[in-house]
C-alpha positions as CSV (number, residue, x, y, z in Angstrom):
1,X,-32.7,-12.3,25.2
2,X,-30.3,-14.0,27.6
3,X,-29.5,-12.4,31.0
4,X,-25.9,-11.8,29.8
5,X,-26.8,-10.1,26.8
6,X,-29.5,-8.1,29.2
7,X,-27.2,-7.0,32.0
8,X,-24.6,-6.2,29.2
9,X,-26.8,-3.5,27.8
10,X,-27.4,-2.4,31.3
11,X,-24.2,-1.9,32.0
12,X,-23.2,-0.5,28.8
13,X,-25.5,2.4,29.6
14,X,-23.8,2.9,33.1
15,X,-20.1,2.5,31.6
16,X,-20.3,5.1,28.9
17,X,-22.8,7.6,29.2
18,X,-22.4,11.3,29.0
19,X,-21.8,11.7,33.1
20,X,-20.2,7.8,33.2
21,X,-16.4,7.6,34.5
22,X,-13.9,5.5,32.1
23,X,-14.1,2.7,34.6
24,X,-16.7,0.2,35.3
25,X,-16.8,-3.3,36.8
26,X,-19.8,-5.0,38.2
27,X,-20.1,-9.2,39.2
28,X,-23.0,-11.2,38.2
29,X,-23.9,-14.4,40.6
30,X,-26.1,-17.6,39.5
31,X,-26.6,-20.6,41.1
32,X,-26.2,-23.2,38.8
33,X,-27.4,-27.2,38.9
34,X,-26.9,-29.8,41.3
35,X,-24.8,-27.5,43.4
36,X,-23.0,-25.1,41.6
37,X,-22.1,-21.3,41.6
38,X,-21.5,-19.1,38.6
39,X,-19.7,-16.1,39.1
40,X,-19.0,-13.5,36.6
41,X,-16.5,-10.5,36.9
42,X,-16.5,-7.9,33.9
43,X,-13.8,-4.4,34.2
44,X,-14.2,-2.2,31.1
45,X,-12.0,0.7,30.9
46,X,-11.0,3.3,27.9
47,X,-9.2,5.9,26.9
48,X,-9.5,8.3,23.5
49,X,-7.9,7.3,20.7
50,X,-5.9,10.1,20.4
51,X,-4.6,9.6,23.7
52,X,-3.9,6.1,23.1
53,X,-2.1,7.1,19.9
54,X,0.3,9.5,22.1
55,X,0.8,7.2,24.9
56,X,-1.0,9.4,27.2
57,X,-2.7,6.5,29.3
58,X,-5.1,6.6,32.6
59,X,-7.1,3.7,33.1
60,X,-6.3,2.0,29.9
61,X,-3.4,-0.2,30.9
62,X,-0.1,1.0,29.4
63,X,2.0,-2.4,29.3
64,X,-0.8,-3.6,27.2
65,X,-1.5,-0.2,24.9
66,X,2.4,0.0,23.9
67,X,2.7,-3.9,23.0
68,X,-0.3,-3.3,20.3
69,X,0.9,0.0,19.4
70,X,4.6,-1.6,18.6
71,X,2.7,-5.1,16.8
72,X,0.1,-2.7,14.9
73,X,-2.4,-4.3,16.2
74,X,-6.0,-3.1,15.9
75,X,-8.2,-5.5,17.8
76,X,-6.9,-8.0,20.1
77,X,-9.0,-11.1,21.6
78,X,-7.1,-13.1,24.5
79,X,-8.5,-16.4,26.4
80,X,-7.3,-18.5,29.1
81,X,-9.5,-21.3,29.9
82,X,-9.4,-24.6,31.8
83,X,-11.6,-26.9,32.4
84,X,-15.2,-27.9,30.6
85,X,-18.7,-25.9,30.6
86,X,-21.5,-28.8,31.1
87,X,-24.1,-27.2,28.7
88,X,-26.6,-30.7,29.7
89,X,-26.7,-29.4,33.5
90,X,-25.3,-25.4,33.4
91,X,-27.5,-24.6,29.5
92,X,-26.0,-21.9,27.8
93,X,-22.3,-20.5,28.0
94,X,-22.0,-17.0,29.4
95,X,-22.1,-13.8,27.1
96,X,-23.0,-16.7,24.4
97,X,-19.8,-17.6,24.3
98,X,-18.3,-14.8,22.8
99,X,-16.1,-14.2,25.8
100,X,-15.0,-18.3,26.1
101,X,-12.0,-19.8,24.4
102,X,-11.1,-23.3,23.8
103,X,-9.1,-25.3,26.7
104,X,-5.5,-23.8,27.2
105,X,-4.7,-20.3,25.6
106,X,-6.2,-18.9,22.4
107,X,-5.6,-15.6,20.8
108,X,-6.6,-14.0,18.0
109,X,-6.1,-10.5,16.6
110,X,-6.5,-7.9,13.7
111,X,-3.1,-6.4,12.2
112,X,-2.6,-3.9,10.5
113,X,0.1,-4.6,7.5
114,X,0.8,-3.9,3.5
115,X,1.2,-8.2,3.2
116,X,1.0,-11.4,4.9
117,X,4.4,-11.5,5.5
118,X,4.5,-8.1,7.3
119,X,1.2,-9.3,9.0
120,X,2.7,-12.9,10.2
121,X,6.5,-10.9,11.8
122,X,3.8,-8.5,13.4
123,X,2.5,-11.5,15.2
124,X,5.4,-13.1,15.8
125,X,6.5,-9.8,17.7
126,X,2.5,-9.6,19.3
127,X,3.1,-13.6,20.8
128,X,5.7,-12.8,21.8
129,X,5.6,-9.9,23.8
130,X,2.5,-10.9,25.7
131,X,4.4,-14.1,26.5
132,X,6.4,-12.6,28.8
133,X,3.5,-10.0,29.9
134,X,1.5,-12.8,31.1
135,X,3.4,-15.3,31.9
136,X,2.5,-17.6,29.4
137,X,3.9,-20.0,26.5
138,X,2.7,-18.0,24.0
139,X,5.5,-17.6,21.9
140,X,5.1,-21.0,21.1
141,X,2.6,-19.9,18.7
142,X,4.8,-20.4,15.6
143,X,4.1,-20.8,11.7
144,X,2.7,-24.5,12.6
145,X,0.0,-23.1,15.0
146,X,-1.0,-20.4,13.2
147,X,-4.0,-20.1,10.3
148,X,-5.9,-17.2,9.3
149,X,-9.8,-18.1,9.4
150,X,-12.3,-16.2,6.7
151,X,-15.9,-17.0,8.6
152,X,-15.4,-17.6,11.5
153,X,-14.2,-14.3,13.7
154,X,-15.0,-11.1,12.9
155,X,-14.4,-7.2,14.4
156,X,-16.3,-6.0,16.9
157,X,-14.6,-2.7,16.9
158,X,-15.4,0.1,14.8
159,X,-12.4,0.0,11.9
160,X,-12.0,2.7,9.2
161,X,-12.4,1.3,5.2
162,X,-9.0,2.5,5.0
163,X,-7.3,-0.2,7.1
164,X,-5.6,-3.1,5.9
165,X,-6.6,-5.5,8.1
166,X,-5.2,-9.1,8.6
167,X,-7.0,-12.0,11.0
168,X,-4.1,-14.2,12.4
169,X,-5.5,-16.8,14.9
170,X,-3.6,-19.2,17.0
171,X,-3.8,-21.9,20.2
172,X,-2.0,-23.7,22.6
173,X,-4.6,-26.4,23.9
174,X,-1.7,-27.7,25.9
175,X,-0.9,-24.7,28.2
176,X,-1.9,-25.0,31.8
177,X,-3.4,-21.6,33.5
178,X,-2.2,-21.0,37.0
179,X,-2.0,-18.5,39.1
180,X,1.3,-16.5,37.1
181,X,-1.5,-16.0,34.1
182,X,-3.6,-14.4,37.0
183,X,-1.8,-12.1,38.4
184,X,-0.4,-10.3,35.3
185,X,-4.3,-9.8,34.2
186,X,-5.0,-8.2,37.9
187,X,-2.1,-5.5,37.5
188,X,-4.1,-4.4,33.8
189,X,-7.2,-3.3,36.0
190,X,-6.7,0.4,38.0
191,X,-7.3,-0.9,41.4
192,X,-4.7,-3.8,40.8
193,X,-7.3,-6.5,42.0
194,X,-7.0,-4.5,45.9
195,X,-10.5,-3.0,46.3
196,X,-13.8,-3.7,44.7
197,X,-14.9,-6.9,42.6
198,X,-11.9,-7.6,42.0
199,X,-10.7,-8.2,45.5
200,X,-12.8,-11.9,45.2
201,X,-10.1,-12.8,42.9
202,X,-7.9,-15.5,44.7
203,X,-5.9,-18.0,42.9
204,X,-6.7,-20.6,45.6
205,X,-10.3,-20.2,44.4
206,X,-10.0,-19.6,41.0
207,X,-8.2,-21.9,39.7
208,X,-9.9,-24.6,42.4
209,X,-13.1,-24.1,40.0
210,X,-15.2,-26.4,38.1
211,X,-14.4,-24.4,35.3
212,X,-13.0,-21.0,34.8
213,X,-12.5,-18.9,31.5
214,X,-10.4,-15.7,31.8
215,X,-10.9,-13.0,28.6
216,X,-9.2,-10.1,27.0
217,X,-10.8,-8.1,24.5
218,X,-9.4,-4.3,23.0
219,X,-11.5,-3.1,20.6
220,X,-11.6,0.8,18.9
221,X,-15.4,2.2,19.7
222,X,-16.7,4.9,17.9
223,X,-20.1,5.9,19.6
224,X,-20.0,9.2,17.5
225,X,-18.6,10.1,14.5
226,X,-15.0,11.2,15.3
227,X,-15.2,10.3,18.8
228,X,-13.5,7.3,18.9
229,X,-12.0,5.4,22.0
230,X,-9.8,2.4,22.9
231,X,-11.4,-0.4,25.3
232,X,-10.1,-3.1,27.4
233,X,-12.9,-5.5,28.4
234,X,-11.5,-8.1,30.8
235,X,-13.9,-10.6,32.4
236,X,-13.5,-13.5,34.4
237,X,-16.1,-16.7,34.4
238,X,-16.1,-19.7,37.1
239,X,-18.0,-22.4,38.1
240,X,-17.6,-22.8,41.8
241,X,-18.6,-26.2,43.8
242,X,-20.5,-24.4,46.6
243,X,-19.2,-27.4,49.2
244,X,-16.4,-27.8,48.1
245,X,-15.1,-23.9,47.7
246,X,-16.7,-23.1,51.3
247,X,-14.2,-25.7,53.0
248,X,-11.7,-23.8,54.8
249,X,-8.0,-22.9,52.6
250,X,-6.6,-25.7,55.3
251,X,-9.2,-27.9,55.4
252,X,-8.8,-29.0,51.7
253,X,-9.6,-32.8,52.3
254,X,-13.1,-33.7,52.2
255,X,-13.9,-35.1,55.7
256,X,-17.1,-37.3,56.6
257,X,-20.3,-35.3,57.9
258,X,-20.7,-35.6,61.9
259,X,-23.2,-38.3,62.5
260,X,-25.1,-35.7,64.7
261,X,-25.8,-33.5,61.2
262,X,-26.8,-36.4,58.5
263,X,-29.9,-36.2,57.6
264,X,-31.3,-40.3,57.2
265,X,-34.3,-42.0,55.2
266,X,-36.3,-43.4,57.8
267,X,-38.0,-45.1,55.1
268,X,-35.3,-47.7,54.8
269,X,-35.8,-51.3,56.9
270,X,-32.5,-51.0,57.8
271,X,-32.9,-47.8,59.8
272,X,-31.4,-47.7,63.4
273,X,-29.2,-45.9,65.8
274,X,-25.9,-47.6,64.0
275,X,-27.3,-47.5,60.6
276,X,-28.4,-44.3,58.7
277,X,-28.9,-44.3,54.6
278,X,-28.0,-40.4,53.9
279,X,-31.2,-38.3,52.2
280,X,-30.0,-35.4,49.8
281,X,-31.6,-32.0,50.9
282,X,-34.3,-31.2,48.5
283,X,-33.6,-27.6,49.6
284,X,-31.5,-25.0,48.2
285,X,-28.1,-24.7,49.8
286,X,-27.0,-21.5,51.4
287,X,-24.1,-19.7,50.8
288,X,-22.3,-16.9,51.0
289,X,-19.7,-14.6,49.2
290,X,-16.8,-14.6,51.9
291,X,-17.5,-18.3,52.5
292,X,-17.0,-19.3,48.8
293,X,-14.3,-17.0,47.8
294,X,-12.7,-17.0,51.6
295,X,-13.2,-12.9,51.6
296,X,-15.3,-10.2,51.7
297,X,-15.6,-7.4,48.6
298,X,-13.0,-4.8,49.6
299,X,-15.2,-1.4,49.6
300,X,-14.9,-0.1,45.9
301,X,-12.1,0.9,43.5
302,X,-11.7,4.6,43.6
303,X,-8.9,6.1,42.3
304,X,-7.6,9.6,43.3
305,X,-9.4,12.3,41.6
306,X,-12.7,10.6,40.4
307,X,-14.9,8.9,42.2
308,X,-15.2,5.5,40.0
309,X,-19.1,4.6,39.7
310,X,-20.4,1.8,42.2
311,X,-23.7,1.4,41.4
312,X,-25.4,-1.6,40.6
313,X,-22.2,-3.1,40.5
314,X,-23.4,-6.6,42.4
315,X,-26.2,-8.4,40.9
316,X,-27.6,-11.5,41.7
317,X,-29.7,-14.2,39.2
318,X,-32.3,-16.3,41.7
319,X,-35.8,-17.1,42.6
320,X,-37.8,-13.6,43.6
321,X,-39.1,-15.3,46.5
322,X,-35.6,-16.7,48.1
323,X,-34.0,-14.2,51.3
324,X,-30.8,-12.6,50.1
325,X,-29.0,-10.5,52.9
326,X,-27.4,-7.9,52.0
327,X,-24.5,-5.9,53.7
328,X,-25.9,-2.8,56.0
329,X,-26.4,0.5,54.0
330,X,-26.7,-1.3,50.5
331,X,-29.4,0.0,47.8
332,X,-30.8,-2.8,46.0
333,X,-32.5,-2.6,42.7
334,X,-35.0,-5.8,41.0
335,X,-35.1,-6.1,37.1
336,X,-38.4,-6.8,35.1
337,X,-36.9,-10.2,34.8
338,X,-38.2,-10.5,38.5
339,X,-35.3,-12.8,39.1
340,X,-31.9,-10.5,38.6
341,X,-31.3,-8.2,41.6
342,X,-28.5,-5.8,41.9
343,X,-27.0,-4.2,44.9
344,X,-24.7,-1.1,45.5
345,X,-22.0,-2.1,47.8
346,X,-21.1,0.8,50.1
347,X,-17.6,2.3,48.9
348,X,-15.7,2.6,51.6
349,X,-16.8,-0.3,53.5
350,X,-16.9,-4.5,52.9
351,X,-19.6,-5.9,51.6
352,X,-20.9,-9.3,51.7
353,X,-23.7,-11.2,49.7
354,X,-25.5,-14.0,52.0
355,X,-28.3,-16.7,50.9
356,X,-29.5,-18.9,53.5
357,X,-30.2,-22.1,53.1
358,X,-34.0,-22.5,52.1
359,X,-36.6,-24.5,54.1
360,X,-37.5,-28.1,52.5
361,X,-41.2,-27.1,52.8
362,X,-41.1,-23.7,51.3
363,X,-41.4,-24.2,47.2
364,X,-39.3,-21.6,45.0
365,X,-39.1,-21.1,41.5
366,X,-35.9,-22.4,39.6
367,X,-34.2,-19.4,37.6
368,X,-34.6,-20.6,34.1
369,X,-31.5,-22.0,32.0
370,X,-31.9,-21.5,28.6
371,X,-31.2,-24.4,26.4
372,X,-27.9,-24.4,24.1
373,X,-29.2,-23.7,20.5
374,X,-26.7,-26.6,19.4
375,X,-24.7,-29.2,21.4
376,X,-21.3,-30.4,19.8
377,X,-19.1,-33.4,20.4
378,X,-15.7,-34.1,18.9
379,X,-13.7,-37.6,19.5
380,X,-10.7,-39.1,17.6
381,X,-11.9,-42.6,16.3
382,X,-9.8,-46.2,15.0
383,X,-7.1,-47.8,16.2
384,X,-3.4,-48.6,15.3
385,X,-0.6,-46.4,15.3
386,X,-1.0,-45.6,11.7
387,X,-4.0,-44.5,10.7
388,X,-7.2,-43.1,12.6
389,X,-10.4,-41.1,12.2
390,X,-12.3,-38.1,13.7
391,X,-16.1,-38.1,14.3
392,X,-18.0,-34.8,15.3
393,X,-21.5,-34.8,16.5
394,X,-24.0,-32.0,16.1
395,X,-27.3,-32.0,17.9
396,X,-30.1,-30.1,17.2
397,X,-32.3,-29.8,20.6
398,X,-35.0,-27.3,18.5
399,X,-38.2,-29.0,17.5
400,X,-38.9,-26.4,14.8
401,X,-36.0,-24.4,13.6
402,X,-32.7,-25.7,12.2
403,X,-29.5,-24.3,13.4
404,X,-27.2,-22.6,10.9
405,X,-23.2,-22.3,11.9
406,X,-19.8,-22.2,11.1
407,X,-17.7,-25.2,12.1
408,X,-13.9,-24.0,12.0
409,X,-11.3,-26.6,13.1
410,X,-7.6,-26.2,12.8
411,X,-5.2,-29.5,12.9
412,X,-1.3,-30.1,13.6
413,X,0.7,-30.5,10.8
414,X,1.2,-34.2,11.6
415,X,-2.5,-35.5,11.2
416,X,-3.3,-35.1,7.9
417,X,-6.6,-35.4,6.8
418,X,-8.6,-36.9,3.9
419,X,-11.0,-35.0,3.1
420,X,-12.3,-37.2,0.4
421,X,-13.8,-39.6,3.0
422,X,-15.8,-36.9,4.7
423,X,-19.4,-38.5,5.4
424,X,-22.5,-37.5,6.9
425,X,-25.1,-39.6,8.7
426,X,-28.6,-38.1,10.6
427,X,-30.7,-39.0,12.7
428,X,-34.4,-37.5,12.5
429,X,-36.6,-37.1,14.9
430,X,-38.2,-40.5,14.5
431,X,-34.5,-42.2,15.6
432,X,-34.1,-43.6,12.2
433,X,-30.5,-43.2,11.2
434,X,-29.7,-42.4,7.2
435,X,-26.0,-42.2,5.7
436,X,-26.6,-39.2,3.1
437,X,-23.7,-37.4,1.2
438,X,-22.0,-34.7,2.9
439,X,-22.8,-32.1,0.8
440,X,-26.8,-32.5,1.7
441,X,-25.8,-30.8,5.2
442,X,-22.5,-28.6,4.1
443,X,-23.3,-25.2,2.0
444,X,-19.9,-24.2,1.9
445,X,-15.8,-25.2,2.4
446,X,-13.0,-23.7,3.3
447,X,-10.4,-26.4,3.3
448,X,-6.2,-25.0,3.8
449,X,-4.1,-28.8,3.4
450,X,-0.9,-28.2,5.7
451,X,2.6,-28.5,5.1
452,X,4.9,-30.9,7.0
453,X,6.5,-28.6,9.8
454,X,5.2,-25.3,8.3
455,X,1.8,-25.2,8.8
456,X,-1.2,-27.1,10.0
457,X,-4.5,-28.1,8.3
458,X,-7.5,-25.2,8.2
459,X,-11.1,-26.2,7.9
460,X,-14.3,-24.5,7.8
461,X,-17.4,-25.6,7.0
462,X,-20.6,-24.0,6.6
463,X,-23.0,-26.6,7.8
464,X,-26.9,-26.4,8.8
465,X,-28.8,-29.1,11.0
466,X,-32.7,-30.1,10.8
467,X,-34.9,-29.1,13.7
468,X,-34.4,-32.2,16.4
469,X,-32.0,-34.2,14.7
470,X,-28.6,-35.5,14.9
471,X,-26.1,-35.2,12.5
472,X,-22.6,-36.8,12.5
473,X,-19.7,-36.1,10.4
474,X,-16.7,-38.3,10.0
475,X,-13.3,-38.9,8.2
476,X,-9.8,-40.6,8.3
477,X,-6.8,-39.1,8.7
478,X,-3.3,-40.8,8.7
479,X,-0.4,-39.8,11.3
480,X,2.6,-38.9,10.3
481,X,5.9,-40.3,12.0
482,X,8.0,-37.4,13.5
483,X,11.9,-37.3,14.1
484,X,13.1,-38.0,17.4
485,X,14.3,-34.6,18.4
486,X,10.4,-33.5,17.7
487,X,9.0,-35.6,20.0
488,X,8.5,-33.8,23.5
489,X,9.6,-35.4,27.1
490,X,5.8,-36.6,27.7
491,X,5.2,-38.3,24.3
492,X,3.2,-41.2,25.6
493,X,0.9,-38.7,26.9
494,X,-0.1,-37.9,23.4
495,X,-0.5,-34.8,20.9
496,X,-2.4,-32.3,22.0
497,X,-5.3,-30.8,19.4
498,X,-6.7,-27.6,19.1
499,X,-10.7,-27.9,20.3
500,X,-12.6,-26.8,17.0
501,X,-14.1,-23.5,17.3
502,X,-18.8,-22.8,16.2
503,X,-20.2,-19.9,15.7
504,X,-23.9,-20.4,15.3
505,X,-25.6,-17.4,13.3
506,X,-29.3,-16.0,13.3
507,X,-29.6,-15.9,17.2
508,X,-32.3,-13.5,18.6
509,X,-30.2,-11.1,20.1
510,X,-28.4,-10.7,16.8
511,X,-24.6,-10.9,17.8
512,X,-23.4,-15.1,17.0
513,X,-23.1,-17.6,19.4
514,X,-19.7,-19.4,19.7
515,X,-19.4,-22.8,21.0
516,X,-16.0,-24.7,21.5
517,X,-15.6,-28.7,21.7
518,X,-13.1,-30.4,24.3
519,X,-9.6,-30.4,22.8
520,X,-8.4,-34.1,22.0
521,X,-5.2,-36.1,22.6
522,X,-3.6,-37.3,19.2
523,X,-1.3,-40.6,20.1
524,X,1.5,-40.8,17.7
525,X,3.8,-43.8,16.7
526,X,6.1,-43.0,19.4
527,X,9.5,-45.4,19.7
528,X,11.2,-47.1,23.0
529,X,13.1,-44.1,23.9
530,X,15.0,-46.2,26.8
531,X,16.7,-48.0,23.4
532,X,18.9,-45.0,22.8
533,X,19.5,-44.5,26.7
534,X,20.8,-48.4,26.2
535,X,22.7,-48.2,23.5
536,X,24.5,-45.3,24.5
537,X,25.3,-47.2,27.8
538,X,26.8,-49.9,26.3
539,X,29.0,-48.3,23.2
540,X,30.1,-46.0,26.1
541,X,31.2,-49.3,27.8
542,X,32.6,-50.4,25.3
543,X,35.3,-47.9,24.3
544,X,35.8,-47.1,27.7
545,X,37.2,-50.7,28.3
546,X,38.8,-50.9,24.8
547,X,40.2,-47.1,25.1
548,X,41.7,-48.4,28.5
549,X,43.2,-51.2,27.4
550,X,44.7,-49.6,24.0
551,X,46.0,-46.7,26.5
552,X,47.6,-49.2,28.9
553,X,49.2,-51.4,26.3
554,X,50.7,-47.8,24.5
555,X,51.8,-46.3,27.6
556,X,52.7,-48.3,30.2
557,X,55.8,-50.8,30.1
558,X,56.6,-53.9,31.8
559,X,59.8,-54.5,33.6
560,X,61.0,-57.0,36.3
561,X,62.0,-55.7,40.3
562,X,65.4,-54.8,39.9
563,X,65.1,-52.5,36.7
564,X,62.2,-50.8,38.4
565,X,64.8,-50.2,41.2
566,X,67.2,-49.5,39.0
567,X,65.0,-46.7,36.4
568,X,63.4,-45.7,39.9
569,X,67.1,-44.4,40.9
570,X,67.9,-43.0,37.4
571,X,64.4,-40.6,37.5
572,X,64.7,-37.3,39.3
573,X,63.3,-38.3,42.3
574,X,65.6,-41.2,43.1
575,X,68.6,-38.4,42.6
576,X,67.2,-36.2,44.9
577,X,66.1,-38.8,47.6
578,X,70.4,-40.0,46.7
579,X,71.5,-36.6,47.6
580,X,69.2,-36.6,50.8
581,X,70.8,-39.6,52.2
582,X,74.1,-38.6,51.3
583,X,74.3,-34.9,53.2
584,X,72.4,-37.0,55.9
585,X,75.4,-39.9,56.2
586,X,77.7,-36.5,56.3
587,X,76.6,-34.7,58.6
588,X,76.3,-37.6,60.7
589,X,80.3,-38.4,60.4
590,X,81.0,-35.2,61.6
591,X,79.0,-35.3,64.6
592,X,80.4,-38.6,65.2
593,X,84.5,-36.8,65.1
594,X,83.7,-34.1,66.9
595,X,82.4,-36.8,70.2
């Protein structure tokens, strides 16, 4: 059982129990290899379904509960990620993954319609209305970036038989998560990210992390037979550098250690007063909460008639023997994993977590990592602008079980796949490599071709890999040659592609594990776009000197001195200045007979 799935029981019990409050939030803090931090917030909140159907909201967040209510939507899963979980150093993702999406912003959701068409403009309305709720780009998620998956996702929620149900998944690997994504999730939670666990929640932090997932996930629960209830389960995952996040908010350049603090290798013959070789510290770093996040936890979230529950709503994953101090008046309680504790911050006070930094002679025991049950690779492979291929890698780390999973990728419309040259080669545990058909490793396919500018390519494969081995999939693909107007500002950067989304069955704790590769940059034949810029300059030249001349040779006409004198005194202006000078020379004769 993983600590996640562990403290998520745990917590489940606190959150809705007979005497539990509709609120609860608790953070989870690991230390992670070389020097690392992993900090997990989780807020669940719900309301009764029959509330929820009448609009009568409390904790549940009502910009949120009308937007599904107007798409008919049933379940909704929401992920905003950046950055990329090192499985080799961290082991396995948090909550298994279920709580991850792929790089950028991925959503999926269950709709409630009569047909796919009334399903797809229910989506179209869902994108976009949480497009302008958080922020993001999300109605960009058209036709093209939409598929429906069959194995891959399913509810977590308790839905009636009676429910016509339709799974519309889509991505935008492209989308960068800032600090505007941040704040609309904050204003969802009661408290508005002011007091409790939530009050850790800087962007400056955040976003300055390692890696960082953000999650969204309403779901109907039915505990009881016609009890049912609506809940929002927002959580928060980041990988903080514990040097690098306890740097001051204006100290953000990395500065050279005082020579008075290094610590040298006297070893070295080169040792000396002007020479020091610098000796990593075998010990543990210290740390503490305000120093990473740059504040204390502000008391608890309590709102005004009910006192929201606080307890156990800190806990910390590390060695049983390492010092933790705690804020005054806090009530800590130790797990029979001996290495998760969890404290009850005081609720109208701060509270602050602090490790110190452990002696070099004093040996601790390492929290265990558990190992990934599968570690995936995807690169785009070939060269030219024409054609290219895609290579996955699966790797089995188990000695004596093999790993069964669903491998669900989803391309652009413009790489188009050939799915005849799909071919397999594995690598035992001996290190011999054999090229074996496909089909020896793939049990069942799900393959959707794609449409030019309608939709993209669907694929899912059902695929299992032998204990310790190594199995790598490959096929071409061809690019397709877009028109100029579909080409975006940044097209030397390259096309962005979705990462592919695993979902490895038959784990112990009996919910799937979900594991998503890097997304991948797709270059395209892309054409000199300063050509058009240049020939627009000069066919603009060009008619603006022919134009000119043609004007000047229509308009104008070309006469000597003296008929320029003469048409000057013939146009209105020469009258006029005529009649000037002749009331002048009069006026000035009679002046000159009355002297």
């Amino acid at each position: 059982m993983t600590p996640f799935y562990f403290l998520a029981l745990v917590f489940a019990a606190l959150s809705f129990g007979s005497a539990a409050p509709n609120y609860h939030e608790n953070l989870l803090l690991q230390p992670l290899p070389p020097s690392s931090l992993l900090a997990s917030f989780n807020f669940k909140s719900n309301t009764t379904q029959t509330s929820f159907e009448q609009q009568h909201f409390r904790y549940f967040p009502r910009a949120l509960g009308q937007i599904l209510q107007h798409a008919n939507t049933r379940e909704l899963h929401l992920r905003f990620t950046t950055g990329r979980w090192d499985s080799e150093s961290w082991g396995s993702r948090p909550w298994d993954g279920a709580k991850e999406g792929g790089t950028g912003v991925e959503l999926w959701a269950w709709i409630e319609a009569a047909d796919d068409e009334t399903a797809f403009s229910k989506w179209i309305t869902l994108t976009q209305s949480l497009s302008g709720l958080f922020c993001a780009s999300l109605n960009f998620i058209d036709s093209t970036r939409t598929t429906r998956p069959v194995a891959s996702f399913e509810p977590i929620g308790g839905h009636s038989s009676s429910e016509n149900l339709h799974l519309l998944h889509g991505t935008l690997p492209g989308e960068v998560v800032c600090t505007e994504n941040l704040t609309p999730f904050l204003k969802l939670l009661p408290c508005k990210g002011k007091a409790g666990v939530a009050s850790l929640l800087d962007g400056h932090k955040l976003f300055d992390a390692s890696w960082q997932s953000m999650s969204i996930d309403v779901r109907p629960v039915c505990p009881k037979q016609g009890e049912c209830s609506v809940q929002i389960d927002q959580t928060v995952d980041i990988v903080l550098d514990i040097e690098r996040s306890k740097r001051e908010r204006g100290h953000t350049i990395p500065r050279p250690i005082p020579p008075d603090k290094l610590v040298c290798d006297t070893s070295k013959p080169y040792h000396g007063g002007g020479t020091c070789y610098p000796l990593e510290k075998a010990a543990d770093k210290g740390w503490s909460v305000s120093e990473l996040f740059g504040r204390s936890i502000s008391g608890s979230c309590t709102l005004t008639d009910e006192q929201i529950s606080n307890e156990e709503a800190v806990c910390l994953r590390i060695s049983p023997i390492r010092e933790v101090r705690p804020s005054p008046d806090t009530v800590e309680t130790r797990f029979s994993d001996e290495y998760t504790r969890c404290f009850s911050p005081p609720s109208s006070e701060s509270f602050d977590l602090t490790v110190p930094e452990q002696a070099m002679e004093v040996v601790t025991t390492n929290v265990p990592l558990e190992e990934p049950v599968l570690h995936a690779e995807r690169t785009i492979v070939g060269h030219g602008a024409e054609r290219g291929g895609m290579r996955i890698i699966f790797n089995n780390p188990s000695n004596g079980k093999a790993v069964d999973f669903i491998y669900f990728e989803t391309l652009p419309w413009f790489l188009r796949p050939y799915i005849h040259t799909l071919q397999a080669t594995v690598t035992g545990p001996d290190g011999i490599r054999n090229q074996v058909p496909a089909s020896h490793f793939i049990k069942e396919t799900y393959y959707r071709p794609g449409v030019d500018r309608e939709r993209g390519t669907q694929l899912e494969l059902a695929l299992s890999v032998p204990p310790a081995s190594v199995v790598t999939l490959t096929y071409d693909f061809e690019k397709a040659i877009l028109r100029y107007t579909e080409y975006p500002p940044d097209a030397n950067r390259g096309f962005n592609v979705a990462p592919a989304v695993i979902k490895v069955t038959g784990s112990q704790s009996g919910k799937p594990i979900y594991i998503r590769t890097t997304s991948l940059l797709l270059p395209l034949p892309t054409p000199d776009f300063s050509m058009p810029y240049n020939v627009i300059i000069l066919t603009s030249t060009v008619i603006a000197l022919a134009f000119g001349s043609i004007f000047n040779l229509l308009v104008r006409r070309f006469v000597t001195s003296e008929e320029a004198a003469a048409l000057r005194a013939q146009t209105l202006k020469g009258r006029l200045g005529g009649k000037i000078v002749a009331l002048r020379d009069k006026i000035r004769g009679k002046s000159a007979k009355t002297e």
